[in-house]
N, C-alpha and C positions, 0 to 999 in steps of 0.2 A: 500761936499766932502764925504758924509755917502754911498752913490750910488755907487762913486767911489772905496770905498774901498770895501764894497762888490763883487761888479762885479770883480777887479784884485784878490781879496780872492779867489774867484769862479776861473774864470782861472786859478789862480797859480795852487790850489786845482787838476784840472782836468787838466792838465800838468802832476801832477806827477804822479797821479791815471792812466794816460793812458801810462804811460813808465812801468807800473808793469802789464805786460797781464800771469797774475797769478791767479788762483784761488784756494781756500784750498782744500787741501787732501779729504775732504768730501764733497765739491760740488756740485759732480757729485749723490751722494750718495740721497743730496736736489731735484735734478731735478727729480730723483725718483719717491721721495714723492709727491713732485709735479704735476706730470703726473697724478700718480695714482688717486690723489685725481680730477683733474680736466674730466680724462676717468670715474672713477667710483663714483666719491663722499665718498670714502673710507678714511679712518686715521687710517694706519697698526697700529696694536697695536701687531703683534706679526711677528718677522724675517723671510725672506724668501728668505736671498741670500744667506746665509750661510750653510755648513754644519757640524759646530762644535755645539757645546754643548748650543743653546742659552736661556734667559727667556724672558718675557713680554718686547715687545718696550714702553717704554717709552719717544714719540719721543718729547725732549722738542725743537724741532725746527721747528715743522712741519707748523707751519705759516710760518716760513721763507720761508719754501720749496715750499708753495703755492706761495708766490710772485714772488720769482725770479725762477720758471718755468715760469711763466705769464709772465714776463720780456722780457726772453730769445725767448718763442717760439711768441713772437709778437712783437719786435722789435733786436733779436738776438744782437751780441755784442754789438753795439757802445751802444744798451739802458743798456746793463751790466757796459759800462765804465761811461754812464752817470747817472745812478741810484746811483752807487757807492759814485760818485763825489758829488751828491748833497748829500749822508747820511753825506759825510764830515763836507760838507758846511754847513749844519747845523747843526752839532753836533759844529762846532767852529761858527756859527751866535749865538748861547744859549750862548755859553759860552763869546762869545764878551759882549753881552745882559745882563749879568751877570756882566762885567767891567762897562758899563755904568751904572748902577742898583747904584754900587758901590761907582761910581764916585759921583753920582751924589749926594747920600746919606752922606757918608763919608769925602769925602775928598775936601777940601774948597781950593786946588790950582787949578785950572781949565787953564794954562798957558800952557802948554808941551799938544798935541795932543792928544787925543785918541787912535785915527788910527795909529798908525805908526806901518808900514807894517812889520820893523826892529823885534819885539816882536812874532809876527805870524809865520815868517823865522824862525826863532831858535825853535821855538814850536814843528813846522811842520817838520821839519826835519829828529829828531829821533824818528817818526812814520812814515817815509817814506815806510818800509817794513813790518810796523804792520797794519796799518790803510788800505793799498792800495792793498793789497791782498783779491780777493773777496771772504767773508766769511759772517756766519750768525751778527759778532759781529759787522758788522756794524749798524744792529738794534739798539743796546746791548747801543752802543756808541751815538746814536741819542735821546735813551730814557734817558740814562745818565745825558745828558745835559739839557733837558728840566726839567729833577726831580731837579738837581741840580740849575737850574735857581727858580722855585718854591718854595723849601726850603729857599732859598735866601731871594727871594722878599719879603714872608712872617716873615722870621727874620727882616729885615731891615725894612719895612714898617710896621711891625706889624698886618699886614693883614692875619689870619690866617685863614680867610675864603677861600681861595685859596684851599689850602693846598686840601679839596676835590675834586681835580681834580688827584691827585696821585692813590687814591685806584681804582678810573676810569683809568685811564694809564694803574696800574698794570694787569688789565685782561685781555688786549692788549698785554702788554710786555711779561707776563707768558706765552702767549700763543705761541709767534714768538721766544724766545729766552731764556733759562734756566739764560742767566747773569741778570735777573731782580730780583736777590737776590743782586745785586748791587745796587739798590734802597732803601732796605731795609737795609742794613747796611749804607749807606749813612746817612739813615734818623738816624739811632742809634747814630751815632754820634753826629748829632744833637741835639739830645738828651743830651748825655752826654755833647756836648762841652754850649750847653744852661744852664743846670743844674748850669754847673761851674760857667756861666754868670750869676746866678741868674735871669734868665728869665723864662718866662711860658715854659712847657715841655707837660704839659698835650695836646697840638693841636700836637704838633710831634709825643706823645706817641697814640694818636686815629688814627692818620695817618697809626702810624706803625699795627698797629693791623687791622685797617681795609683793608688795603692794603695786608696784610696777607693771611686774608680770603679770598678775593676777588681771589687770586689764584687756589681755589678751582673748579673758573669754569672754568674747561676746559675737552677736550674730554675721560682724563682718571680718575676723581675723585679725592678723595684722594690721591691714591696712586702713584699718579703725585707729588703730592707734595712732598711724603714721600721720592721719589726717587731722588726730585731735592734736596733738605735736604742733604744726603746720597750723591751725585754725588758733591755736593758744598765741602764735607769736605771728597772726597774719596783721597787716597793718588795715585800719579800719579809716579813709580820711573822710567819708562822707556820712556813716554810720552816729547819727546825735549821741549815740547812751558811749560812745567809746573816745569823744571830745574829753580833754584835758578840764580840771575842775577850773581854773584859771582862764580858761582858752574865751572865745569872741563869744562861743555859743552860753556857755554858764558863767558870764563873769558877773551877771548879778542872779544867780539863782545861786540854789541851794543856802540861801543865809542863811538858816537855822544851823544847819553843817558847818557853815565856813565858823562860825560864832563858837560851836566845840571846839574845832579845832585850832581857835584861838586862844580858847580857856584850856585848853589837853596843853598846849605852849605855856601858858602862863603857869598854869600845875607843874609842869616836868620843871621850870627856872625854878619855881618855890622850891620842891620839894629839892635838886640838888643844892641850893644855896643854903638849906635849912641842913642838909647830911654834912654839907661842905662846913660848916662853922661849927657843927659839935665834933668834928676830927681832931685828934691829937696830932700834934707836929708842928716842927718848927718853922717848916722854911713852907709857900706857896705852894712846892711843887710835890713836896711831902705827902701833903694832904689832897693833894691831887695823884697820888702816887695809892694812898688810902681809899682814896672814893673811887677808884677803878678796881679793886681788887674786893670794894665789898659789895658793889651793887650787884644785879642778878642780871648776866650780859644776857641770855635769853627773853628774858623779859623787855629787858632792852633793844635787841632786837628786832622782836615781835612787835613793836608800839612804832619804833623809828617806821621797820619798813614798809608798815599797812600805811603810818602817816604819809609817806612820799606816795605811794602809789595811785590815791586819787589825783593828784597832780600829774599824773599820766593819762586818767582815764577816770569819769565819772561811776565806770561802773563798780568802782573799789570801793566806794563810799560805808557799804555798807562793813566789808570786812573789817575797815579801820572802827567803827563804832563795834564790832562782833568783838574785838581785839582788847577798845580800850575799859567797855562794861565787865570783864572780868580782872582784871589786870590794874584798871585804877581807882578801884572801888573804893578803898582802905584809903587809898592816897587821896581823893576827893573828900572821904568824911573827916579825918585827919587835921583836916583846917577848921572845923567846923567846933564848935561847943558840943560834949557830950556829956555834957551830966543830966541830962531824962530819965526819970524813972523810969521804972518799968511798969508801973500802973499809967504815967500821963502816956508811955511810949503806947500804951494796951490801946489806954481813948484815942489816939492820930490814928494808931492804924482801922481801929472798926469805925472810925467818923469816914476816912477815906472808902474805907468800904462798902458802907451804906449809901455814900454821895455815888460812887461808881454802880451800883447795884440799882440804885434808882436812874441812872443817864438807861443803861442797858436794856430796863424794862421800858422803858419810857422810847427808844430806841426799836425794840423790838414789835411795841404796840404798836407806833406811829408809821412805820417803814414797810413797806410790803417783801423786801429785801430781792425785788428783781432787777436784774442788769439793766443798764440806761440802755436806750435807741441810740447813743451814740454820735448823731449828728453832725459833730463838729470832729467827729475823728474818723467815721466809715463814709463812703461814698450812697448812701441808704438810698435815696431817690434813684439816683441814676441805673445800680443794680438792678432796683426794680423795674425801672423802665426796661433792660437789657430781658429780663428775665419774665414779664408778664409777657411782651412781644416774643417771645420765643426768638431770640436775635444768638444766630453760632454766630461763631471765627473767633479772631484773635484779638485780645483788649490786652492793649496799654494800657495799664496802671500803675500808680507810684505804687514804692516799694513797701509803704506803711500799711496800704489798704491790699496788696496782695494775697493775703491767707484768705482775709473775710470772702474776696471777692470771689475766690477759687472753691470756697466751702459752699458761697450760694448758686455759682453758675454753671460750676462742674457735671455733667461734660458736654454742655450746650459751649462752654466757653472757656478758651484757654487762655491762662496770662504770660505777662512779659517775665514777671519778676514776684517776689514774697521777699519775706524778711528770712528766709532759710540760707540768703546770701553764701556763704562760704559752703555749706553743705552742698546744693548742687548745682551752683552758678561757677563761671568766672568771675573774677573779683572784675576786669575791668568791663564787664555789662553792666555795673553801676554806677565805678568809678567814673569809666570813661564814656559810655554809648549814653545811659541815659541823662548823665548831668550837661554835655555837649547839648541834648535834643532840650530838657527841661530849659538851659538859660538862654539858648537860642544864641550859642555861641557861634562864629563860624562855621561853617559846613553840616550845621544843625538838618538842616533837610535831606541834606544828601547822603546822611547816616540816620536820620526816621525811616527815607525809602528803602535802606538796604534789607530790611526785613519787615516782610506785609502785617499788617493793621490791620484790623475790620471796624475799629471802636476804640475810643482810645478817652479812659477817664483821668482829668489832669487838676491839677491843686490851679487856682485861679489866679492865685499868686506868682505861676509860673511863664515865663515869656512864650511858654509851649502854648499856653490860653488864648493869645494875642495870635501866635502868629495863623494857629487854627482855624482863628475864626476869619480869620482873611485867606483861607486855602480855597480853594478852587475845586477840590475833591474830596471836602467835607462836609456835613450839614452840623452846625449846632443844637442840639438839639433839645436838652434840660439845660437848669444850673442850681445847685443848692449853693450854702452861705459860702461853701468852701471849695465846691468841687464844681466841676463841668462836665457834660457827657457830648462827645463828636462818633457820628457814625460817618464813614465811607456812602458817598452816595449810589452807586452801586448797592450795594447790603442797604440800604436805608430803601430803598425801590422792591426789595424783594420782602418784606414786612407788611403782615395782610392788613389790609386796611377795611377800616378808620382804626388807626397806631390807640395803642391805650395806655395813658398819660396817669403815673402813680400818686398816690395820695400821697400830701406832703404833713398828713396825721403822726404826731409821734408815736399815738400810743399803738398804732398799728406794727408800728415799726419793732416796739417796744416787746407785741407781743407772737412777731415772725424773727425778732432776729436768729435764733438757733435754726428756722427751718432749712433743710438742705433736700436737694434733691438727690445726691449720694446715697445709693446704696449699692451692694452688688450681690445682694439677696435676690435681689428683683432678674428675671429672667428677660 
């Protein structure tokens, strides 16, 4: 049944991955790099879409960026939905790998199934709009799992010969994705939760160090490192994915999430009340003196500190569910009834798998499996209007639509800003310059003038929208449901006429969004 339950993992997996034809705010920003590197053999190390204030790129993505251009320009979507789907897949095949590790070591009932699909559903769930959105951290999330399978093995088996396969990872990982500082905390815990255990620490602690170094090699020396250091613990206040799970922005999102980790509470009280009352001893403290010397402080750990961490920052979410799908596996079926045969257990699992096997095909027939137009998330209209009129200079644009907009206007048009923020901005050009201009705070005009404009696209929702359209040295000039497009009247005067006004057709939209005029093959 091992086959079985992979293969319906995998499809369920790539079901959901293909209802999310989403990709991040920076994306586009990847393909870039990608290009770049594959026309020139080049790895920017210094910006060149912007025309605000920038320093040294620091691109800690730019393996990413090689791959998935490689993806895209040789198998175009469906290999983006399918690339996606398999980082899934095995980021949760490590961590299944890790319950069996567990099982097999540990826990002496072997009665109640493995597989059961029931534990994966609830997992997968409230990562449905974190994990399925194409971004670099799908790397991030596959190296995760494998380090975390490693650590494991070598706890429980005592095989710490392994373990030298991490500082080999990390010059892999450093190089496609800056979250491989999530490796390296991982393994500290380790550390720390082993210490408690009185186990060996010295094979986690050469891990961590050489693993360390080993980040050094990559295309910008040290000062790659210096900056992912720096980028790991820079403060993010205006950035939505790096709001507190609690905070004004998510206090009613993520339910599905907040609801685990309401049930992960309720599980951890069960299960110590339930260890706490089969303890021998006399007195309260005894047995509290027992229950700390028999649980498993790493494990412990590892659960406490991924659970505090979304409560910093949304963008933890997933590691706490990476955390608790191997680690409370046992503990969740535990409360459960397990006496299933192994013939009705055979009928759940292939009824599950023909229900999943029919959503898939059914799924695959129905859906053409191309990226949406976007609409309500890119500035589509207005681009085009900037880009059929052949309109240069300099556009303002929020920070969300930055990549797209720089991948279609490049190099008719340079922007203010992307979502590459810490890589080769100052932090306060967004914290400070543009959130002043956006709410139309005080002295809002007097820092828009400080640096020229030619164009400038703005969310409609922002006091920027109002106060534009009462400027004096603006023209309105489009508006889609979300966005507004202002040209300089000056630049709006040097556009040959009669101006040519874009379709507001999605499916047009639907089927230019990849087009770029980027190349530098072209002479």
């Amino acid at each position: 049944m091992e086959v079985i339950f992979f293969i319906t993992l995998f499809l369920y997996i790539f079901i959901f991955g293909s209802l999310t034809s989403f990709v991040d705010y920076d994306f586009f920003a990847r393909l870039i790099v990608g290009k770049a590197f594959f026309q020139t053999g080049d790895i920017f190390k210094y910006d060149f879409l912007s025309y605000s204030k920038t320093h040294p790129w620091y691109d800690h993505e730019w393996g990413a960026s090689v791959i998935f251009y490689f993806i895209h320009d040789n198998f175009g979507d469906i290999g983006l939905h399918i690339f996606k789907a398999l980082c899934v897949f095995i980021t949760f095949f490590f961590l299944v790998s890790i319950i069996k590790l567990r099982r097999r070591i540990l826990t002496p009932d072997k009665k109640y199934p493995i597989f059961n699909f029931l534990f994966f559903f609830l997992m997968i769930q409230p990562l449905s709009t974190l994990v399925f959105s194409l971004r670099c951290h799908h790397f991030t999330f596959v190296f995760f799992a494998i380090w975390l399978y490693v650590l494991e093995k070598a706890r429980l088996e005592k095989n710490y010969r392994i373990l030298w396969v991490l500082p080999l990872l990390m010059v892999v990982w450093s190089n496609i994705h800056g979250g491989c500082f999530m490796g390296l905390f991982i393994t500290g815990l380790y550390i720390l939760g082993e210490f408690l255990n009185k186990k060996p620490i010295v094979p986690y602690i050469l891990t961590f160090i050489f693993s360390f170094l080993l980040m050094f090699i990559n295309p910008y020396g040290i000062d790659y490192v210096k900056f992912l250091i720096e980028a790991t613990t820079m403060k993010r206040p205006n950035i939505t994915e790096w709001q507190p799970l609690f905070g004004k922005y998510f206090l009613f999102k993520f339910i599905k999430f907040k609801l685990i980790l309401g049930g992960f509470l309720a599980l951890t009280i069960y299960k110590l009340k339930k260890s706490f009352l089969c303890l021998e001893g006399n007195t309260f403290f005894d047995k509290l003196k027992m229950l700390y010397i028999n649980f498993d402080k790493t494990k412990f750990i590892l659960l406490f500190t991924m659970f505090l961490l979304p409560f910093k920052s949304a963008r933890f979410i997933t590691y706490f569910i990476f955390i608790v799908t191997p680690f409370c596996y046992d503990d969740f079926y535990s409360i459960f009834n397990k006496t299933m045969g192994d013939k009705k257990n055979k009928i759940k699992e292939l009824t599950i798998f023909t229900v999943i096997l029919i959503a898939f095909i059914l799924n695959v027939i129905t859906r053409d499996m191309k990226y949406e137009s976007f609409h309500r998330i890119y500035p589509l209209s207005e681009i085009e209007y900037l880009l059929e009129n052949n309109v240069k200079g300099n556009l303002f644009v929020p920070f969300e639509s930055g990549s797209y907009t720089a991948y279609k206007l490049y190099p008719n048009m340079f922007i203010l800003q992307d979502g590459r923020y810490e890589e080769v901005y100052p932090p306060n050009l967004n914290d400070e310059y543009v959130k002043i201009i956006t709410t139309g705070a005080i002295g809002w005009e007097e820092k828009f003038n400080s640096i020229h404009h030619d164009a400038v696209i703005t969310y409609k929702n922002y006091n920027l929208y109002e106060n534009l359209k009462k400027n004096p040295d603006y023209y309105h000039i489009i508006e889609s449901k979300s966005y507004a497009l202002f040209i300089r009247k000056d630049v709006y005067e040097r556009i040959k006429k009669p101006v040519k006004i874009p379709t507001s057709d999605p499916e047009f939209y639907k089927k230019t969004i990849w087009n770029t005029s980027i190349d530098w093959l072209k002479k």
